[in-house]
One Martini backbone bead per residue (centre of mass of N, CA, C, O) as a GRO file, in nm:
protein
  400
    1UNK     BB    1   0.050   0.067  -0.001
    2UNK     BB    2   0.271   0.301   0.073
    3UNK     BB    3   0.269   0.251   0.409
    4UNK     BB    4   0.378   0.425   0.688
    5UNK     BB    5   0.423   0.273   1.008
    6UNK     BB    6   0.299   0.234   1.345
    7UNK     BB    7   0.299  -0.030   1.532
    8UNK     BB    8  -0.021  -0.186   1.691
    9UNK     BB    9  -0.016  -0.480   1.850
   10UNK     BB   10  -0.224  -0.518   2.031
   11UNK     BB   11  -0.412  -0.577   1.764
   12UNK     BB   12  -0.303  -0.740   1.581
   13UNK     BB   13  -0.300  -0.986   1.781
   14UNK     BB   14  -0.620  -1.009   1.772
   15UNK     BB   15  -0.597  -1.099   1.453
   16UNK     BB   16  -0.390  -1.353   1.412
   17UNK     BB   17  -0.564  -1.603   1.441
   18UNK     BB   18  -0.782  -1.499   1.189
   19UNK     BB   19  -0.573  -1.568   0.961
   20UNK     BB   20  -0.728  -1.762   0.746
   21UNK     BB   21  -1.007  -1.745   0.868
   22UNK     BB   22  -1.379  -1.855   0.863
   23UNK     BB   23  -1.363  -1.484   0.968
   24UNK     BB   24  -1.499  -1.161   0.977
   25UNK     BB   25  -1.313  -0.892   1.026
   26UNK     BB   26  -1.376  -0.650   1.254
   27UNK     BB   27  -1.297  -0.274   1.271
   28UNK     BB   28  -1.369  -0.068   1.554
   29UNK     BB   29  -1.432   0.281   1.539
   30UNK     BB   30  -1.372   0.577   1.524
   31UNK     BB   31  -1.277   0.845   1.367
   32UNK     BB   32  -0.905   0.831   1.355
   33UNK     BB   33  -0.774   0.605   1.538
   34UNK     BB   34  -0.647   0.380   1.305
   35UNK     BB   35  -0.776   0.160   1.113
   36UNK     BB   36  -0.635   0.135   0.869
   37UNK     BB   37  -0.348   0.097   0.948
   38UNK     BB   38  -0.408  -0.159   1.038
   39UNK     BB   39  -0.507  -0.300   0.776
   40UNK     BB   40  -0.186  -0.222   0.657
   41UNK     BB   41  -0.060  -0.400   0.832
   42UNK     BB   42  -0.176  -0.653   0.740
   43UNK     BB   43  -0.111  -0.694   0.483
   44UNK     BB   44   0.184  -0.695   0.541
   45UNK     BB   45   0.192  -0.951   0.690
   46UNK     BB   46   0.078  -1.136   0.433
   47UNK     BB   47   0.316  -1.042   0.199
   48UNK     BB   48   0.535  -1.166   0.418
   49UNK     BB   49   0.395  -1.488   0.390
   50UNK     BB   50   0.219  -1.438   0.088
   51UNK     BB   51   0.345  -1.288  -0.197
   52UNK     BB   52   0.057  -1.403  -0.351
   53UNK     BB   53  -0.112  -1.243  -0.279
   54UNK     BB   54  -0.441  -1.102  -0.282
   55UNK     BB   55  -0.494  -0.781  -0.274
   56UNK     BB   56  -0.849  -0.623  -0.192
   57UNK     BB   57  -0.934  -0.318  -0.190
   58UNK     BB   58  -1.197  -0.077   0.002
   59UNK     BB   59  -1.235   0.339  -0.011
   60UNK     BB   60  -1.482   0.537   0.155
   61UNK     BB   61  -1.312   0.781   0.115
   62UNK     BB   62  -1.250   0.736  -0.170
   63UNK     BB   63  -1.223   0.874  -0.423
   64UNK     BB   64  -1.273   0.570  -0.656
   65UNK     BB   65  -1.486   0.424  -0.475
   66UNK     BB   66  -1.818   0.588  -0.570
   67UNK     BB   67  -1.916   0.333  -0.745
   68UNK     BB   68  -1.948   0.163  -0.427
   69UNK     BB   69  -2.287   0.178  -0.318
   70UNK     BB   70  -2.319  -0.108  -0.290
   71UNK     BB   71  -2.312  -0.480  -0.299
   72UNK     BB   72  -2.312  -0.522  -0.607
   73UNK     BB   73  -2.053  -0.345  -0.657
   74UNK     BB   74  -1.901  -0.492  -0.492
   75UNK     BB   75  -1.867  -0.755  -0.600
   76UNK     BB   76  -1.792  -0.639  -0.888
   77UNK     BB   77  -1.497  -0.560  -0.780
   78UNK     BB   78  -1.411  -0.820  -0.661
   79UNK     BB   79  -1.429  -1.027  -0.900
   80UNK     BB   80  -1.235  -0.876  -1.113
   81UNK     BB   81  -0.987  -0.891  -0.848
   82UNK     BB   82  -0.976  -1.158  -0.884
   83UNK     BB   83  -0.794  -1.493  -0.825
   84UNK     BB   84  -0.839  -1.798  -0.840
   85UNK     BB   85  -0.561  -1.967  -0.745
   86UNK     BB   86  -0.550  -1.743  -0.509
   87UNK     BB   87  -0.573  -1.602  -0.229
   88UNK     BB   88  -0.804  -1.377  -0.125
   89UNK     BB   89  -0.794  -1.052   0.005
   90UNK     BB   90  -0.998  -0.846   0.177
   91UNK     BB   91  -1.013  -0.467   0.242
   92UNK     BB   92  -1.339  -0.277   0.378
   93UNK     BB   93  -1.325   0.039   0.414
   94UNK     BB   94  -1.624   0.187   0.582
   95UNK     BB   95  -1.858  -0.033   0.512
   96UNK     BB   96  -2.156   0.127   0.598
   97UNK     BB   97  -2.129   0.310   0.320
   98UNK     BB   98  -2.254   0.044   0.210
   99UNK     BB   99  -2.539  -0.102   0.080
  100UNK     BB  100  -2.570  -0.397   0.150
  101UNK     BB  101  -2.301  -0.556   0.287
  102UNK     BB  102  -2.373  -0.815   0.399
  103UNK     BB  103  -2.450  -0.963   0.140
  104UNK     BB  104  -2.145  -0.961   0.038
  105UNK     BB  105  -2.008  -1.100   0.263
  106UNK     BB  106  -2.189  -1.359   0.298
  107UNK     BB  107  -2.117  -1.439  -0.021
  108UNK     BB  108  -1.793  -1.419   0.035
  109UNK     BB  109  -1.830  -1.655   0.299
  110UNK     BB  110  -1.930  -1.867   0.095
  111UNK     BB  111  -1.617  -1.895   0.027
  112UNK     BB  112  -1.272  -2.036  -0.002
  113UNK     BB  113  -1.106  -1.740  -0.149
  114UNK     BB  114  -1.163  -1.552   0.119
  115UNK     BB  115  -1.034  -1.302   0.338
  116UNK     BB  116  -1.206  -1.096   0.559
  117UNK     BB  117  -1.179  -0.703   0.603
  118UNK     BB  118  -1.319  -0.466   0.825
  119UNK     BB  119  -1.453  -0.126   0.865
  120UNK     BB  120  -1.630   0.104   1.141
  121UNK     BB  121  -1.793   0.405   1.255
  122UNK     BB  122  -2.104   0.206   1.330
  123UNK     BB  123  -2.227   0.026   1.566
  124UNK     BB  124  -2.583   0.013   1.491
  125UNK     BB  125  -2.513  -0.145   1.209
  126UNK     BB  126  -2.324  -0.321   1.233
  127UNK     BB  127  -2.472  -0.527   1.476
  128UNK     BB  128  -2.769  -0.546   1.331
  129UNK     BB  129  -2.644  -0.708   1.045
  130UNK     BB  130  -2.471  -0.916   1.135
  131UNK     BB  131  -2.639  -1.023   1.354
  132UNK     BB  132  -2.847  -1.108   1.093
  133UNK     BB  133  -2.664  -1.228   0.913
  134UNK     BB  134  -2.351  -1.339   1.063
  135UNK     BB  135  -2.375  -1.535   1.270
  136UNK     BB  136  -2.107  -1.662   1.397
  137UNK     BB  137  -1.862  -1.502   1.158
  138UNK     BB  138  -1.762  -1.291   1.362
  139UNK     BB  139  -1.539  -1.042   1.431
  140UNK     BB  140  -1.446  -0.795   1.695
  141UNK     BB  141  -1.220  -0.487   1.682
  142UNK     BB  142  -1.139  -0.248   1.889
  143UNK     BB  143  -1.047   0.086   1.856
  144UNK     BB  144  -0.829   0.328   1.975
  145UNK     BB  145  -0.648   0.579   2.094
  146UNK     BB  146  -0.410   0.640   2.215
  147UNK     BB  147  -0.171   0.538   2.438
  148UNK     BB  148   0.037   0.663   2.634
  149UNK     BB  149   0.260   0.446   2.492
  150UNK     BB  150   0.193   0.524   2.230
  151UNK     BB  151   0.237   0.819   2.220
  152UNK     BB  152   0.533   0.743   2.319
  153UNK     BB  153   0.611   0.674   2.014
  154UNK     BB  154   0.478   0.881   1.837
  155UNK     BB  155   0.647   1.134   1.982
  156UNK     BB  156   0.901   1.061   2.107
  157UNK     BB  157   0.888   1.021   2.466
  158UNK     BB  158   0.894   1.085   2.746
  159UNK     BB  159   0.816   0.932   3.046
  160UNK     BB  160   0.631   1.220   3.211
  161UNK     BB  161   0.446   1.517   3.300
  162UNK     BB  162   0.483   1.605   3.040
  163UNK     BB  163   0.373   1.406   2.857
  164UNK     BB  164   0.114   1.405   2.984
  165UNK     BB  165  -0.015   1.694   2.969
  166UNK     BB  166  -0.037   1.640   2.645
  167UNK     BB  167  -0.230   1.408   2.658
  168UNK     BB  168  -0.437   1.563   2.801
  169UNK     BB  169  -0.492   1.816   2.578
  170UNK     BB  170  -0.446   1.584   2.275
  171UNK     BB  171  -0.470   1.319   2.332
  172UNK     BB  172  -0.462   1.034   2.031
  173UNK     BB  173  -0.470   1.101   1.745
  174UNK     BB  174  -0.238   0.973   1.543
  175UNK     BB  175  -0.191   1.236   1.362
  176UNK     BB  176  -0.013   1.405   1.521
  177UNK     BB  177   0.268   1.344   1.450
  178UNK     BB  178   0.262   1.581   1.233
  179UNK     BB  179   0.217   1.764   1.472
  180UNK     BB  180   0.242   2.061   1.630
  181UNK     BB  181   0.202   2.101   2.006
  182UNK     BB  182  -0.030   2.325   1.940
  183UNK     BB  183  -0.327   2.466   2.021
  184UNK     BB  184  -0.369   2.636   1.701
  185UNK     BB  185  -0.348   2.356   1.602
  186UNK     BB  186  -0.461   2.090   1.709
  187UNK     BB  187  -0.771   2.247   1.782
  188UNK     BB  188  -0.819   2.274   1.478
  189UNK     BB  189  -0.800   1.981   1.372
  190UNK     BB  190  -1.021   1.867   1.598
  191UNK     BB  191  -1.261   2.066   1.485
  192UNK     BB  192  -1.302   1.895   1.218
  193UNK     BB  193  -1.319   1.588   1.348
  194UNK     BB  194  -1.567   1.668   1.501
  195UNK     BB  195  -1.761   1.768   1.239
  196UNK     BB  196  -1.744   1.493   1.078
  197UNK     BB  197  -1.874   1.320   1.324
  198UNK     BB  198  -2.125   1.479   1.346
  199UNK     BB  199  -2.244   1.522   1.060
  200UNK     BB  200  -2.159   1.197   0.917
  201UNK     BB  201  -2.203   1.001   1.185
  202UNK     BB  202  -2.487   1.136   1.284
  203UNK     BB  203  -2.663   1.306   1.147
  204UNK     BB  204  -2.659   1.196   0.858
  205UNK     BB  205  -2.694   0.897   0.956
  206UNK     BB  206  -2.967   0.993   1.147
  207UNK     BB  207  -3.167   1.202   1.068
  208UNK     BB  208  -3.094   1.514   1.210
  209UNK     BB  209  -3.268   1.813   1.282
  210UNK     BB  210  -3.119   1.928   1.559
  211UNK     BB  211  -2.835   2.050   1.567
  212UNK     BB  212  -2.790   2.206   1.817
  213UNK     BB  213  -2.881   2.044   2.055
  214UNK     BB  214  -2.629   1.856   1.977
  215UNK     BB  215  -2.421   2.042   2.046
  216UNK     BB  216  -2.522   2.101   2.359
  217UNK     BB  217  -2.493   1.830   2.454
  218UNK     BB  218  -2.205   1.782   2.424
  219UNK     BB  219  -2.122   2.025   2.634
  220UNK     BB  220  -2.279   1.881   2.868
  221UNK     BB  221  -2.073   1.608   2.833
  222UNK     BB  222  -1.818   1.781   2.843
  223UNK     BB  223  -1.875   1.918   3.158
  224UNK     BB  224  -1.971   1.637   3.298
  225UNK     BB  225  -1.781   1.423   3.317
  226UNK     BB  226  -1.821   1.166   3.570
  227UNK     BB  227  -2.136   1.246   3.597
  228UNK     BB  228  -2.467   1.174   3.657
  229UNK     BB  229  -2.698   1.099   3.364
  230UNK     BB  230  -2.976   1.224   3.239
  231UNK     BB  231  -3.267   1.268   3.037
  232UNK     BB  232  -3.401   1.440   3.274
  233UNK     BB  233  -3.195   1.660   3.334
  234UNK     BB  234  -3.147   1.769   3.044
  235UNK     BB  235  -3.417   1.852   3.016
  236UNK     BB  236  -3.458   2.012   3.305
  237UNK     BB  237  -3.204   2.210   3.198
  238UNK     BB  238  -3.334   2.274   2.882
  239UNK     BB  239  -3.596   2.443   3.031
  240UNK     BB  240  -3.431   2.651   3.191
  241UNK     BB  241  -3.325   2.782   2.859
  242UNK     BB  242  -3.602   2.757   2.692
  243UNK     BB  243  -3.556   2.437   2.589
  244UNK     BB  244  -3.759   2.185   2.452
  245UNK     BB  245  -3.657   1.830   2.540
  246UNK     BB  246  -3.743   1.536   2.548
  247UNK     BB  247  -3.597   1.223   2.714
  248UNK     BB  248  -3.611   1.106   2.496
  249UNK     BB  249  -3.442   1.197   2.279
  250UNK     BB  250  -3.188   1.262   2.408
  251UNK     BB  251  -3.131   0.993   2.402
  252UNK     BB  252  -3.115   0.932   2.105
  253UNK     BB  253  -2.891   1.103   2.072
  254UNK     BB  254  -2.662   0.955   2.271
  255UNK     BB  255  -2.678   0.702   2.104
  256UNK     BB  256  -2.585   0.835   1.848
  257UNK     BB  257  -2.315   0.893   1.960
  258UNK     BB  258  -2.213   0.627   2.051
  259UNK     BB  259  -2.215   0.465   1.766
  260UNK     BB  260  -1.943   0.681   1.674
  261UNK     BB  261  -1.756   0.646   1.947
  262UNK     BB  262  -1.737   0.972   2.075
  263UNK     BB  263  -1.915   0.811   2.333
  264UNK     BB  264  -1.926   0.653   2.659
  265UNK     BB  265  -2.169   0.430   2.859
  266UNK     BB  266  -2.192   0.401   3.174
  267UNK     BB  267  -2.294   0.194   3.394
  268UNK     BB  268  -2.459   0.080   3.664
  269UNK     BB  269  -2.390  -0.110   3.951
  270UNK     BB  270  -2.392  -0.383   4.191
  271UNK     BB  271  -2.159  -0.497   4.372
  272UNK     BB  272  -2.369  -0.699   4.553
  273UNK     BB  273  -2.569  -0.802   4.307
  274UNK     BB  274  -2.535  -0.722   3.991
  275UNK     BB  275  -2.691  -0.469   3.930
  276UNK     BB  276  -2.829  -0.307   3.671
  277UNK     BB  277  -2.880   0.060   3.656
  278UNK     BB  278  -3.132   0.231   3.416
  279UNK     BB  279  -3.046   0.500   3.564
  280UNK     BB  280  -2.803   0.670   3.487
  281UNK     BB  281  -2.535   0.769   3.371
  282UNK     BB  282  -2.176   0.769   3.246
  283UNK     BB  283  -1.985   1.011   3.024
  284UNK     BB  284  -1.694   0.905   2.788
  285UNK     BB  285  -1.452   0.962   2.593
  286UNK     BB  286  -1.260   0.875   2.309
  287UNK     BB  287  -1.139   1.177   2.336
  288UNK     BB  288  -1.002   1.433   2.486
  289UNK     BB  289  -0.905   1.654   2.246
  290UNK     BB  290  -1.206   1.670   2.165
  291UNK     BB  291  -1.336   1.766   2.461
  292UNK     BB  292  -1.138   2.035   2.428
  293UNK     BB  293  -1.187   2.146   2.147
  294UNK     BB  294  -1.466   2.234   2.267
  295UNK     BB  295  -1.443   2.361   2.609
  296UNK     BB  296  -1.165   2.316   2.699
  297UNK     BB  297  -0.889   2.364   2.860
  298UNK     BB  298  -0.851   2.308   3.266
  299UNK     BB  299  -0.729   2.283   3.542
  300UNK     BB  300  -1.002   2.217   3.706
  301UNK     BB  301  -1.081   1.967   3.519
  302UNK     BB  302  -0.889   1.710   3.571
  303UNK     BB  303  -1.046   1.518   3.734
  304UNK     BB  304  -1.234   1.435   3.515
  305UNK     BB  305  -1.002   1.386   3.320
  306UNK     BB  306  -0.893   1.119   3.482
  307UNK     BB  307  -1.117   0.952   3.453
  308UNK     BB  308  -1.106   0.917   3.149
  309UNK     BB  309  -0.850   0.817   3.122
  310UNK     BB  310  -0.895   0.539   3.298
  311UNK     BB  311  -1.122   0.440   3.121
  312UNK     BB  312  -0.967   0.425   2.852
  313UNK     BB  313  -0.751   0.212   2.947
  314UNK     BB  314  -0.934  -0.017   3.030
  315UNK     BB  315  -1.047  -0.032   2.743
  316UNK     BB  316  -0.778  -0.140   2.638
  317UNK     BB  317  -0.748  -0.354   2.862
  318UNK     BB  318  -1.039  -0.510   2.801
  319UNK     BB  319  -1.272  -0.376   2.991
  320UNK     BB  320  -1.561  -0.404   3.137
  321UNK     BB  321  -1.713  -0.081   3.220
  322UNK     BB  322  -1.831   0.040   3.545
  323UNK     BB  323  -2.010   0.164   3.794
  324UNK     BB  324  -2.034   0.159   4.136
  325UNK     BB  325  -2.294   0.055   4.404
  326UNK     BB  326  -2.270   0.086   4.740
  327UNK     BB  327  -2.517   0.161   4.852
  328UNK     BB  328  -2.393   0.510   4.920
  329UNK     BB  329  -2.182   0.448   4.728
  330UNK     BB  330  -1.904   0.511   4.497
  331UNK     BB  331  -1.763   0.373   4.231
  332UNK     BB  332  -1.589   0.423   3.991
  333UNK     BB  333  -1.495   0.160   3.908
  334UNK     BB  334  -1.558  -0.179   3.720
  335UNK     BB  335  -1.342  -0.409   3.628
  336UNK     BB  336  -1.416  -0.689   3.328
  337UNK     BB  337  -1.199  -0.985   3.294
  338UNK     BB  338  -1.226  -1.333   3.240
  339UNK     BB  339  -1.373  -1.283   3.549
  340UNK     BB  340  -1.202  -1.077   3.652
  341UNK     BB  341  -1.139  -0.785   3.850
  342UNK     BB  342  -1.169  -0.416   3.915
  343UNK     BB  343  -1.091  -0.147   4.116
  344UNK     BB  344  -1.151   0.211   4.102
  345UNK     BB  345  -1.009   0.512   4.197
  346UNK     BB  346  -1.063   0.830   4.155
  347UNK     BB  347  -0.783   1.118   4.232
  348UNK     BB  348  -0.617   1.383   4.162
  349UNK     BB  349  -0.599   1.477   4.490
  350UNK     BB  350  -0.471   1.365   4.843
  351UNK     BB  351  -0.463   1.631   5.097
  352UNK     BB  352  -0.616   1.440   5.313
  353UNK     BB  353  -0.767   1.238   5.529
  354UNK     BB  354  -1.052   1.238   5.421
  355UNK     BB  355  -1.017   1.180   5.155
  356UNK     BB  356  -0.857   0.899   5.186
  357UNK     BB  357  -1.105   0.768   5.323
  358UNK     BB  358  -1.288   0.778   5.082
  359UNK     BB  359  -1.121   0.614   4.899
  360UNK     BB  360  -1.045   0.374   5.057
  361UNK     BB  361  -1.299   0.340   5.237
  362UNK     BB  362  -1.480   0.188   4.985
  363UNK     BB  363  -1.325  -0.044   4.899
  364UNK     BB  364  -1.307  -0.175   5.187
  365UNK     BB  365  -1.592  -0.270   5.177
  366UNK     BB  366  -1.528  -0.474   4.939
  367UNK     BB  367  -1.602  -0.812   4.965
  368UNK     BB  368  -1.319  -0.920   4.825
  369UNK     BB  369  -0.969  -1.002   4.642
  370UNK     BB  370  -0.986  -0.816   4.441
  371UNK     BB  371  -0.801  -0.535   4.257
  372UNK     BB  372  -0.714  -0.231   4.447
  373UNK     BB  373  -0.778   0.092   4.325
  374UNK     BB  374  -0.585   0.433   4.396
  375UNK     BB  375  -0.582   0.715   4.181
  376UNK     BB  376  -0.350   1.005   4.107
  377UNK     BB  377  -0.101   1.296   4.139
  378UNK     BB  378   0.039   1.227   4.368
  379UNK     BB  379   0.390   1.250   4.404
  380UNK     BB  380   0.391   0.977   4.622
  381UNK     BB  381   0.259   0.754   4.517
  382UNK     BB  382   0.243   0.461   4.667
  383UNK     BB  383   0.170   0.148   4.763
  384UNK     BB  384  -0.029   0.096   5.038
  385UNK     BB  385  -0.374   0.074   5.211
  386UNK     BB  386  -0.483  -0.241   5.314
  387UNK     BB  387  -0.420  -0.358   5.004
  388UNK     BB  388  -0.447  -0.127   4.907
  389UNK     BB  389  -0.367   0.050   4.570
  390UNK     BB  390  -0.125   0.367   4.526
  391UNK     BB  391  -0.136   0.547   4.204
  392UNK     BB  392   0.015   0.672   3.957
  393UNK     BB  393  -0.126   0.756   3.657
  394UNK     BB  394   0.146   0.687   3.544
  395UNK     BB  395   0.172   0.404   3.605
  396UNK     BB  396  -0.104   0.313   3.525
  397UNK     BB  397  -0.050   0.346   3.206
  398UNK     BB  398   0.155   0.096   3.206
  399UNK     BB  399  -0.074  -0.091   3.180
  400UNK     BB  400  -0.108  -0.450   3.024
   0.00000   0.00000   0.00000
């Protein structure tokens, strides 16, 4: 593909075990995360393993591939580029984009000589065509913004204060590594990527009208990352504002918004009893820059940006992440993979006894014997009190 590329190994690992194998690779993520790289980087590996692969790409991002508009075309174009004695390699960037792509999905998925690969950045059409036509015939690999790790490999940083203080102001979006880290360059960038991510793939995709309003909701949940969130506060907080906006809308709003990968809901569960609560939910952006580029980076917001930031790296290490409720208490996270859990307080800092008791003495409720963590910025942070481990956010982040 004549495309130089830094290496994403957690992905490509996840993706490695099913090459060559008769299931659908899904490679799903917000827009600009870097799928198509990924894509890049199979390829690499495919054409390094068996030279005569038959590669056949398909960029719906790309006026060239303009005239693959459904399935027929889809197909008709893959025909085309087939070559019937060696393996055939499909590689078919923002999938969502082409209509009935199930269809062609299917229909070459039950042939033997293609290897089938796609990536898309609408959560809600792939998983109920996929789940509706190929049950049981695919694999989803979520993708996300670079890892704290991955971000000082792609700017050459050593890891400490100052390299995080950048990470959190303009996020991981793999293109910076292109731009001078500086707020009137970056947030220029980012904010072209959040109009396209909002306009294309919000707007657009789901036929929205008020377009106001979903601004507005946007930054309503820009201020308030970390905070219990229902969509009948926020429709009785835009009553407050003379804006009419029943709780059904807003919720449609939100979930088309979660759809496009640019924040995710989090729910809340009952820690003693494993009750997920239906009403309240947390949301947190899937890239912190996006959310600086929209209402501004504060030092006031830190707290709120530590959540978001320990919150994507669970989610990068593979943890389904819940908010945790112990009676009136309120863990910050509850991660789960595998069978195992994990607790996680997060706290900008601890500056009193007070606080420590607060942040620890929550954990310490919690009567089982999985790993309990709260994460600071404070300066000593490390070792641990009654078994219960306080990490420096950059220790934190260094988990793999």
């Amino acid at each position: 593909m004549n495309k130089s590329f830094i290496k994403r190994d957690v992905y490509l690992n996840k993706v490695l075990p099913y090459i060559n194998k008769d299931i659908i690779k899904v490679i799903i993520g917000q827009r600009r995360v870097g799928k198509s790289y990924i894509l890049y980087q199979i390829m690499d590996l495919i054409k390094k393993s068996d030279p005569e692969a038959n590669i056949i790409y398909v960029n719906k991002e790309q006026f060239e591939f303009d005239l693959v508009k459904d399935y027929r075309d889809l197909l008709a174009f893959i025909h085309d580029k087939s070559i019937s004695k060696v393996k055939n390699y499909v590689f078919i960037d923002e999938v969502q984009e082409i209509t009935g792509f199930e269809k062609a999905l299917r229909d070459l998925a039950a042939r033997n000589n293609y290897d089938l690969y796609c990536t898309g950045s609408n959560a809600m059409m792939l998983s109920s065509d996929l789940s509706t036509h190929l049950s049981g015939r695919y694999i989803e690999v979520p993708v996300y913004s670079l890892s704290f790790g991955e971000f000082l490999t792609f700017h050459k940083l050593e890891a400490g204060e100052e390299a995080l203080l950048k990470y959190i102001r303009y996020g991981g979006l793999p293109y910076l590594k292109n731009l001078e880290l500086k707020d009137e360059i970056v947030f220029d960038y980012l904010k072209n990527i959040y109009n396209t991510i909002l306009f294309r793939d919000v707007v657009s995709r789901f036929g929205l009208r008020n377009i106001n309003f979903l601004e507005r909701l946007v930054d309503f949940v820009a201020a308030n990352i970390g905070s219990l969130i229902s969509s009948k506060k926020i429709s009785d907080y835009l009553k407050s504002q003379s804006v009419k906006i029943t709780p059904r809308v807003v919720l449609n709003y939100l979930s088309n918004l979660c759809s496009a990968f640019f924040i995710y809901k989090v729910q809340r569960i009952d820690v003693a009893g494993k009750k997920v609560f239906e009403v309240s939910e947390k949301y947190y952006f899937e890239d912190l820059g996006l959310r600086n580029a929209i209402i501004g980076y504060k030092q006031a917001d830190l707290g709120k940006i530590m959540e978001n930031l320990v919150f994507s790296h669970l989610k990068f290490l593979g943890y389904k992440v819940y908010v945790g409720k112990l009676a009136n208490l309120e863990i910050d996270f509850v991660g789960e993979k595998a069978g195992e859990k994990i607790y996680v307080q997060v706290a900008y800092l601890l500056p009193d006894a007070k606080t420590s008791e607060r942040e620890f003495g929550n954990l310490m409720k919690i009567d089982d014997n999985y790993e309990k963590i709260v994460v600071s910025m404070d300066k000593l942070a490390g070792g641990d009190y009654k078994g219960i481990k306080h990490m420096h956010i950059l220790e934190f982040l260094k988990r793999n």
